[in-house]
C-alpha positions in Angstrom: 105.8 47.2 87.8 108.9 49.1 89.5 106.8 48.9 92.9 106.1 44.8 92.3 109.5 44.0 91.5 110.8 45.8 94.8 108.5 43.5 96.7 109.6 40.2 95.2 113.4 40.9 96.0 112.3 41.9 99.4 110.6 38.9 99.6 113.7 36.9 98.1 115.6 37.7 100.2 113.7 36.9 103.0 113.2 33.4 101.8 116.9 33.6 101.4 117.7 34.3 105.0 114.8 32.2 106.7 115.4 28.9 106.1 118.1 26.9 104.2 118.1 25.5 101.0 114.5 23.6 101.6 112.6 27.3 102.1 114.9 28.8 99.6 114.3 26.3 96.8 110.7 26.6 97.7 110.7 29.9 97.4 113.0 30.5 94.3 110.5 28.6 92.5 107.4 30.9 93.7 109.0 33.7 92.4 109.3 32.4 88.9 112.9 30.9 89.1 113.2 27.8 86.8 113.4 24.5 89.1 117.0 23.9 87.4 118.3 27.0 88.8 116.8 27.1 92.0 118.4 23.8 92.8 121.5 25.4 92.1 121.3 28.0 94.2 120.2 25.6 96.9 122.8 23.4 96.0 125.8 26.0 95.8 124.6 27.9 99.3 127.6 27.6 101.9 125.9 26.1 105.2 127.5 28.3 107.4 127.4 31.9 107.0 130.7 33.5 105.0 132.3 36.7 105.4 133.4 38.8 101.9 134.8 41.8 101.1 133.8 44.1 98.1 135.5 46.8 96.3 135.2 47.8 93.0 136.3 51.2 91.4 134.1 53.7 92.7 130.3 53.4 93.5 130.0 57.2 92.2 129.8 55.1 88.8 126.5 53.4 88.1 128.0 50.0 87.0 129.7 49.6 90.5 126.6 51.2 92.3 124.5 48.2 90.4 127.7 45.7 91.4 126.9 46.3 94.9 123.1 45.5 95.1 124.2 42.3 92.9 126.6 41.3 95.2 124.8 41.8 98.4 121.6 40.2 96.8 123.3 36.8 95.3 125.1 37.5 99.1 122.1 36.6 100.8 121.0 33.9 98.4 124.2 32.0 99.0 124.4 32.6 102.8 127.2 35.0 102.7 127.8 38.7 104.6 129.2 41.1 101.9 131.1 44.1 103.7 131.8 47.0 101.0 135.3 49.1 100.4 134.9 51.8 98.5 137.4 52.6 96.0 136.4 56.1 95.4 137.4 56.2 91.4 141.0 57.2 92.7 144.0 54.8 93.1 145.5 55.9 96.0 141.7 55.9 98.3 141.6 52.6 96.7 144.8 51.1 97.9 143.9 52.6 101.3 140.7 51.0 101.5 142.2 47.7 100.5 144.7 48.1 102.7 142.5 48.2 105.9 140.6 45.2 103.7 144.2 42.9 104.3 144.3 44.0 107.9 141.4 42.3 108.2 140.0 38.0 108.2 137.8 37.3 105.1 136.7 34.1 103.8 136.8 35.2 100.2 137.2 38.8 98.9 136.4 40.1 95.1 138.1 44.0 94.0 137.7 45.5 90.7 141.1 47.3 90.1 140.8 51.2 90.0 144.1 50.6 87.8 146.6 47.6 87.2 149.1 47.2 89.5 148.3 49.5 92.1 146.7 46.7 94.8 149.4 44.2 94.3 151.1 44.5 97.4 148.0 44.4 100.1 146.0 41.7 97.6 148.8 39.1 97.5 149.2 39.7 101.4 145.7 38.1 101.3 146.4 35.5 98.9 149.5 34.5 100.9 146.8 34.2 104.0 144.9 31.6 102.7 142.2 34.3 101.0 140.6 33.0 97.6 140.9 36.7 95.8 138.5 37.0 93.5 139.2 39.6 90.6 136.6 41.5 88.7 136.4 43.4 85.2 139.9 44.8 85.1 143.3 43.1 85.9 144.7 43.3 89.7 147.8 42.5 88.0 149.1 40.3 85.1 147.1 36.4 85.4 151.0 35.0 85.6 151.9 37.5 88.0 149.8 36.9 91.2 147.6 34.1 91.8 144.1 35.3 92.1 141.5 32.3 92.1 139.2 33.4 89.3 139.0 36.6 87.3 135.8 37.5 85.9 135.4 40.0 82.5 134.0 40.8 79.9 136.1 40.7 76.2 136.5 44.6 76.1 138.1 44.1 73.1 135.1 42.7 71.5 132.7 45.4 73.7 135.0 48.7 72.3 134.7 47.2 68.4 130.7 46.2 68.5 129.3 49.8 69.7 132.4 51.2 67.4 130.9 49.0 64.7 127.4 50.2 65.2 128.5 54.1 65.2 130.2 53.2 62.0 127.3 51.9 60.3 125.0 54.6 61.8 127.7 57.5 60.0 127.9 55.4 56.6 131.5 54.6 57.4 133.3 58.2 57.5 132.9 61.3 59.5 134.5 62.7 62.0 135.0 60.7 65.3 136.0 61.0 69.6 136.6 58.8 71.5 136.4 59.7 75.1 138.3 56.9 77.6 138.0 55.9 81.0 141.2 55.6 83.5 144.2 54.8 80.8 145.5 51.9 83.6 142.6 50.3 83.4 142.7 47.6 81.7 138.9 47.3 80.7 139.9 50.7 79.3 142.8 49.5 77.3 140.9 47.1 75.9 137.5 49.2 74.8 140.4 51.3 73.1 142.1 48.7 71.5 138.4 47.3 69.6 137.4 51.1 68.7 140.6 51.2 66.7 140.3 48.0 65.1 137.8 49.2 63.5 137.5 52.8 62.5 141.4 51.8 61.0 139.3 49.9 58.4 137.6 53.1 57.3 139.9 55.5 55.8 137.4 58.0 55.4 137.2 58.3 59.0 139.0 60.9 61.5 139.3 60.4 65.1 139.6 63.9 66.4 140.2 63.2 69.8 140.6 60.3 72.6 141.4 61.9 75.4 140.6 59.9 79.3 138.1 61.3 80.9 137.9 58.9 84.1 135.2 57.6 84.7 134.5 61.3 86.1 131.1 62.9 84.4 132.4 65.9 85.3 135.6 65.8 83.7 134.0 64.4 80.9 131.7 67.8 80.6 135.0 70.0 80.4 135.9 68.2 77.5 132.8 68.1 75.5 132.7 71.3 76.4 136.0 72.3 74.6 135.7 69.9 72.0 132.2 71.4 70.6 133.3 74.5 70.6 136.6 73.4 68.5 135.2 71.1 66.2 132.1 72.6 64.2 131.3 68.9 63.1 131.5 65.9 64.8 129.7 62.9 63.1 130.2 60.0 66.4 131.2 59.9 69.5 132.5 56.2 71.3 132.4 56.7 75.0 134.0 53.8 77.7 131.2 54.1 79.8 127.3 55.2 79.5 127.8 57.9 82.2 130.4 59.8 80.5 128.1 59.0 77.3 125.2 60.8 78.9 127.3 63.4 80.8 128.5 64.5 77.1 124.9 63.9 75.8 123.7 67.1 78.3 126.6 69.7 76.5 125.6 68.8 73.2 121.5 69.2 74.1 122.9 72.6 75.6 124.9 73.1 72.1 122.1 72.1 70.1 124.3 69.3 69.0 121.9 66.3 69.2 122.7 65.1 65.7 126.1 62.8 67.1 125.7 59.4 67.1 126.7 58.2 70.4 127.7 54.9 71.8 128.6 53.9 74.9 129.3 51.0 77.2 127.6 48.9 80.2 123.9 49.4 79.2 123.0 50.5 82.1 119.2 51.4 82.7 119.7 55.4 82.2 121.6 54.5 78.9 118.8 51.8 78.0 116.3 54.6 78.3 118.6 56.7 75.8 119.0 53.9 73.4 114.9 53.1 73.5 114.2 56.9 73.4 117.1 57.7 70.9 119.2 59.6 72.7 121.8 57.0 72.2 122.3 55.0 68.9 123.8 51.5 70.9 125.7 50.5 73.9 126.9 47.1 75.3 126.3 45.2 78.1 129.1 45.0 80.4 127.1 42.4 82.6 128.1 44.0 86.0 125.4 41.8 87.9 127.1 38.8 86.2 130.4 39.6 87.2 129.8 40.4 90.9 127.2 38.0 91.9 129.5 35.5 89.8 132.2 36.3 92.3 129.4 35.6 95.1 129.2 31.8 93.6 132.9 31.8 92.5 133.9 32.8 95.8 131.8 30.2 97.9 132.9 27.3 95.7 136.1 28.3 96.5 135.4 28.3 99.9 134.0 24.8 99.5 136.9 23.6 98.1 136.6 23.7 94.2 140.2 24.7 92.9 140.9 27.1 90.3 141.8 24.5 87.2 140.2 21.6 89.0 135.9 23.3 88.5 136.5 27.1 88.1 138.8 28.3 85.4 141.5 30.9 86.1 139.9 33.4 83.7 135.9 33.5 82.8 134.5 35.7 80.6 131.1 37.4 81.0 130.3 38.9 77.6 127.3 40.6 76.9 125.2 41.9 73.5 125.1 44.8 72.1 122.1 46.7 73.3 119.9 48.7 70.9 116.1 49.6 70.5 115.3 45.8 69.6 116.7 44.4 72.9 116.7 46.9 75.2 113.5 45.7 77.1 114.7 42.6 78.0 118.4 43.8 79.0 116.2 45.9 81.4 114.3 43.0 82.8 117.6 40.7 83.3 119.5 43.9 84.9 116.1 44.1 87.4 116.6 41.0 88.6 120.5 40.9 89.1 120.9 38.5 86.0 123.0 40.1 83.8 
């Protein structure tokens, strides 16, 4: 199955490179693609080939690992050259990176913020040259404080208080709980945190032990788990703002003999969709990172083409996914395989 779908994208993207929106539609619809949004595709590809710059937070972290095949495969289907930036999970290689990206002529460019406000300066150098700056998963900066021309997210809010929901249920509504955060100034982040409390305040027999950041950083996220099962001789759940750090914590605890947590994470990324199906992992969410970067593909083309933001693409779009358990998890897998969600 792995091996066939390898060959179809190679194939794809072939057909996406070979010969304008006649071969492409044809071939779209060979490889199963509805004739609704094959035409799309057809429709939205620019004629002449586009330049784009990349960079989201760090591709050390699956979600923006699986961002950058999305983006360079909707790339080719719309006739556009992606170059990539790194951002290194750090701030400071970040705003180097982007930077050099401002030195530089784009047609459009798309950046997932390591952290809000730290690319201000060098993205609104862009926007003030005429670059449509599209803005990914976590706030450049305030919406009313620099004009980006879409930004693309997830409700975090709403991803944080599902899986918290789902742990809650799983522990019969009290226990003891940790929460274990990604980078505090980012604002995806901020928000997973703000939905896990909304809900374990409604259980008062519930105790959040810790919340510490881990960032991002699996290894970091070992130290703590680490420290923290050693400390606390029972922990009922465990909320983590990604499925790596999830996972990363999941190895101490095998090592512990801990397995009995319930944990919950977020993206649903395939390792963590294996977890869920296998159970490993009681639930994660899907932050649909495929959505959100080949989104900026088409969002950055139109813009290209002329579509305004206000006037066709709204200023802010949100890209929700479900909560992923053993029910679902199949078909999140199949969507993820093929860069839909």
């Amino acid at each position: 199955m792995t091996d066939r779908i390898r060959t179809n994208r190679r194939d794809f993207m072939t057909v996406a490179s070979a010969g304008g929106a006649a071969a492409l539609l044809g071939g779209l619809a060979g490889f199963g693609i509805s004739p609704a949004m094959a035409a799309a595709v057809a429709t939205g590809r620019s004629e002449k080939p586009l330049k784009a710059a990349f960079s989201n937070a760090g591709l050390q972290a699956t979600w923006c690992a699986q961002g950058k095949q999305a983006a360079e495969f909707w790339g080719k289907l719309y006739n556009v050259e992606v170059t990539w930036f790194d951002g290194e999970l750090d701030a400071v290689k970040q705003r180097a990176a982007i930077d050099n990206m401002a030195s530089q002529k784009w047609d459009f460019v798309a950046i997932q913020a390591f952290g809000i406000g730290t690319l201000t300066q060098p993205v609104q150098k862009m926007i003030d040259a005429g670059i449509p700056v599209i803005d990914m998963d976590t706030l450049i900066a305030p919406l009313d404080k620099i004009n980006i021309h879409s930004f693309l997210a997830p409700d975090n809010e709403f991803m944080g208080s599902s899986v918290t929901q789902a742990l809650m249920d799983a522990i019969g509504g009290k226990g003891n709980v940790i929460m274990t955060q990604g980078a505090l100034g980012h604002t995806g982040a901020q928000g997973r945190a703000r939905g896990f409390h909304s809900i374990v305040k409604k259980y008062p027999d519930v105790k959040v032990l810790e919340e510490q950041p881990a960032d991002w950083d699996v290894s970091k996220v070992a130290r703590l788990w680490e420290t923290y099962l050693t400390k606390y001789p029972k922990i009922d759940a465990a909320y983590f703002h990604n499925d790596d750090m999830a996972l990363a914590a999941y190895n101490v605890m095998k090592a512990h003999k801990r397995t009995d947590i319930k944990i919950g994470g977020c993206d649903a990324m395939p390792p963590a969709l294996a977890a869920v199906t296998d159970g490993r992992m009681h639930a994660t969410v899907r932050n649909p990172s495929c959505r959100i970067h080949g989104g900026a593909i088409v969002a950055g083309v139109a813009a290209v083409a002329g579509e305004k933001t206000g006037d066709g693409i709204p200023k802010n779009v949100i890209t929700d996914g479900p909560v992923v358990t053993k029910a679902n998890a199949p078909g999140m897998q199949w969507m993820e395989d093929h860069f839909l969600i």
